[in-house]
Short mmCIF file of the C-alpha atoms (twelve columns), coordinates in Angstrom:
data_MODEL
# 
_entry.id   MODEL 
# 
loop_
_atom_site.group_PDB 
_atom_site.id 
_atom_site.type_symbol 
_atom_site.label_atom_id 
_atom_site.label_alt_id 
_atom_site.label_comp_id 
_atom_site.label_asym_id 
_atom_site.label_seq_id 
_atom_site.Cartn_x 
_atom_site.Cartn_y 
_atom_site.Cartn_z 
_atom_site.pdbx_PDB_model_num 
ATOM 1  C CA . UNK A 1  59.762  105.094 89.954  1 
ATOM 2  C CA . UNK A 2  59.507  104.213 86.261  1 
ATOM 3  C CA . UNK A 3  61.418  100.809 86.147  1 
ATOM 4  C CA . UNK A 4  60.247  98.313  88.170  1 
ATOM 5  C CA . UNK A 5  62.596  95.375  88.659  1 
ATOM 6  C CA . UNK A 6  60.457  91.403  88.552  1 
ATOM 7  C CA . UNK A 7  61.440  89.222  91.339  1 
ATOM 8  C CA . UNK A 8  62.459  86.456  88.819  1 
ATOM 9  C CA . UNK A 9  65.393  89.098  88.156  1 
ATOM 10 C CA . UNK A 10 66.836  89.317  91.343  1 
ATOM 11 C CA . UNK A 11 66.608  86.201  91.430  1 
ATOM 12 C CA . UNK A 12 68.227  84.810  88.497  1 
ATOM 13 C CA . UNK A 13 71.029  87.969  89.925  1 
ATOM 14 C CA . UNK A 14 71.418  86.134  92.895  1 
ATOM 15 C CA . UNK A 15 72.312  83.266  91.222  1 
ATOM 16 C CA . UNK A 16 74.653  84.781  88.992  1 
ATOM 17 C CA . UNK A 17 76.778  86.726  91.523  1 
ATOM 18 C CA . UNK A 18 76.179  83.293  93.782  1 
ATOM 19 C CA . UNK A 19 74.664  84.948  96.650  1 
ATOM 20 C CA . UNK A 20 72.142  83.322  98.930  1 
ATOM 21 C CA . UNK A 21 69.844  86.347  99.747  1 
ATOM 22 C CA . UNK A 22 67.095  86.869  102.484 1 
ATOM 23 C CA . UNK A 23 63.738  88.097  101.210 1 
ATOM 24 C CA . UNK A 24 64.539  91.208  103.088 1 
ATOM 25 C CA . UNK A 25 67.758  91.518  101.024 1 
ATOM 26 C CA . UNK A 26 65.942  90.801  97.996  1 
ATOM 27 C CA . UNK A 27 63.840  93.420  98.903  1 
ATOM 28 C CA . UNK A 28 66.170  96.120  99.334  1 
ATOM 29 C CA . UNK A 29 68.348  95.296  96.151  1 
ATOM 30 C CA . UNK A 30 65.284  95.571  93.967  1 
ATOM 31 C CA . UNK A 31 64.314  98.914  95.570  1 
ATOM 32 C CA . UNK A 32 68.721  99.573  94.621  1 
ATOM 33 C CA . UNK A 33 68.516  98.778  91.809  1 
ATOM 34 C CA . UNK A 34 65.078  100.313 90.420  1 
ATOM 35 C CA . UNK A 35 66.548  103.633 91.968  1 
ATOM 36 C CA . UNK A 36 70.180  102.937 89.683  1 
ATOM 37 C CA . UNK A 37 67.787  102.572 86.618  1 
ATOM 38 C CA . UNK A 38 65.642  105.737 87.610  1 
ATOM 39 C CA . UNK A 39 69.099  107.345 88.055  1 
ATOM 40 C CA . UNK A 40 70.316  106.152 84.673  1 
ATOM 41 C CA . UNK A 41 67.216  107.284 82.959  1 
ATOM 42 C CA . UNK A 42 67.787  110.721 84.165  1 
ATOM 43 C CA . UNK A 43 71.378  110.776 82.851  1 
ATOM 44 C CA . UNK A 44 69.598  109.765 79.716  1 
ATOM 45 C CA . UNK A 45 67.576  113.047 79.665  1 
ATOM 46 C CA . UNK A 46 70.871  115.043 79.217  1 
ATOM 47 C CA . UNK A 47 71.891  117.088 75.960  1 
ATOM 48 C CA . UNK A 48 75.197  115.274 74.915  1 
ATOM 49 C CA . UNK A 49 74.865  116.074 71.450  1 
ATOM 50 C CA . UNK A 50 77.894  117.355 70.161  1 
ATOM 51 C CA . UNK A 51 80.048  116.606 72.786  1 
ATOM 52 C CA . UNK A 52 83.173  114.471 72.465  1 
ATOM 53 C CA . UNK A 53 83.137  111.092 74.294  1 
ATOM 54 C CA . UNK A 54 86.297  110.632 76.725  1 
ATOM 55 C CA . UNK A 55 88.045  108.259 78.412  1 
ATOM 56 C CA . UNK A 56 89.832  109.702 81.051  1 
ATOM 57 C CA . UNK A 57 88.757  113.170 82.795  1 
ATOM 58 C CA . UNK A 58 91.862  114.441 82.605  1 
ATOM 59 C CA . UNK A 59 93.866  114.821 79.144  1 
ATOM 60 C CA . UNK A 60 96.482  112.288 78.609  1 
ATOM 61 C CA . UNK A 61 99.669  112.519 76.477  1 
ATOM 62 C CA . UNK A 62 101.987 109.652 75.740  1 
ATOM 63 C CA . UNK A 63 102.717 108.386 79.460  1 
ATOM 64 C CA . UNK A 64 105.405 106.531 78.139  1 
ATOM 65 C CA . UNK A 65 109.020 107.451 78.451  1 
ATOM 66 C CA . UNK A 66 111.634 106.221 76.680  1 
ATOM 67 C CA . UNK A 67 114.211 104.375 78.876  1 
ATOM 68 C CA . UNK A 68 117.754 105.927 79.628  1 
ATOM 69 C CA . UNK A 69 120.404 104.252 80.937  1 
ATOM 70 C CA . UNK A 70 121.950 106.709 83.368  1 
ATOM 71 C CA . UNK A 71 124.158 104.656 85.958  1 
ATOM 72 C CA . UNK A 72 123.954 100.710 84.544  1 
ATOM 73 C CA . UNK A 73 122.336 97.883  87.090  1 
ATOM 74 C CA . UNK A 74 125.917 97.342  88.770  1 
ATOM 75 C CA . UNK A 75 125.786 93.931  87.557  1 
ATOM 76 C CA . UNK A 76 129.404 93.333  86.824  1 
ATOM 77 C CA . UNK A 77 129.956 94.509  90.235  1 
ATOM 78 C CA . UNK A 78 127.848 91.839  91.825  1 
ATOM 79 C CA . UNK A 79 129.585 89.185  90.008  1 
ATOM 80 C CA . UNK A 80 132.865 90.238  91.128  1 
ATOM 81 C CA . UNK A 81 131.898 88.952  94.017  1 
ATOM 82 C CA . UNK A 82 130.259 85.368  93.041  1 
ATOM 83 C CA . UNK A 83 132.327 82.528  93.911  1 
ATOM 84 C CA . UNK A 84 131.309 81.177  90.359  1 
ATOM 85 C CA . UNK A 85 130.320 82.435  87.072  1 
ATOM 86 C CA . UNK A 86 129.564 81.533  84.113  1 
ATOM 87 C CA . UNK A 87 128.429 84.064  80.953  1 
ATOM 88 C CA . UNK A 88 128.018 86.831  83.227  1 
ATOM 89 C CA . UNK A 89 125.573 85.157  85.430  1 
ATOM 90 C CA . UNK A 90 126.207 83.229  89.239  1 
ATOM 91 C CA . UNK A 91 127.155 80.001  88.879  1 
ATOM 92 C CA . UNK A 92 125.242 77.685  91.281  1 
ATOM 93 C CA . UNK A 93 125.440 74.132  92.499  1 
ATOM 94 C CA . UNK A 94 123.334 71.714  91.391  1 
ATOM 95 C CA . UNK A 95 120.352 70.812  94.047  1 
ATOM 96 C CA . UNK A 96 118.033 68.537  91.794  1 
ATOM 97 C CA . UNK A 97 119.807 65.024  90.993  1 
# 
C-alpha cells in the first residue's frame, strides 16, 4: 500500500461525519480507506488521453417532451358537481374566524 492514512485523519473524519468510532473501527476504516486511495491511484495509471469525458453511460437526447393536451383534466366536469363555485374553482365555507 502506497497511501497510508494518519490517525489524526480518521479522526478529524469521525468528527465530521459525527460518528463515535471504536479503535477497532478506526482501524478498519483506515485500512478502507488506504485500499480506496490504492484503488484510485490505479485508475490514475490509465491512458485517458483523448477520450471524451461523459456524464451519463448511456447517450442522452432531449428527455423532454413537449406537453399535449389530448383529453383535458375533466375539470368542468368536477365542478358541475360542487355545491358552490366561484371562477371555476369549489367554493368552500369559511373554517378560520
Amino acid at each position: 500500500m502506497a497511501n497510508k492514512i494518519s490517525d489524526e485523519t480518521i479522526e478529524e473524519v469521525g468528527i465530521l461525519a459525527k460518528l463515535e468510532l471504536t479503535e477497532q473501527e478506526k482501524k478498519d476504516a483506515k485500512a478502507d480507506m488506504e485500499k480506496m486511495l490504492d484503488y484510485i491511484d490505479t485508475l490514475n495509471e490509465l491512458d485517458t488521453e483523448g477520450i471524451e469525458p461523459m456524464s451519463h453511460v448511456f447517450p442522452l437526447n432531449n428527455v423532454f417532451r413537449e406537453d399535449i393536451v389530448t383529453n383535458g383534466d375533466g375539470s368542468l366536469d368536477t365542478l358541475a358537481n360542487a355545491p358552490l363555485k366561484k371562477d371555476n374553482s369549489f367554493k368552500v365555507p369559511k373554517t378560520i374566524g
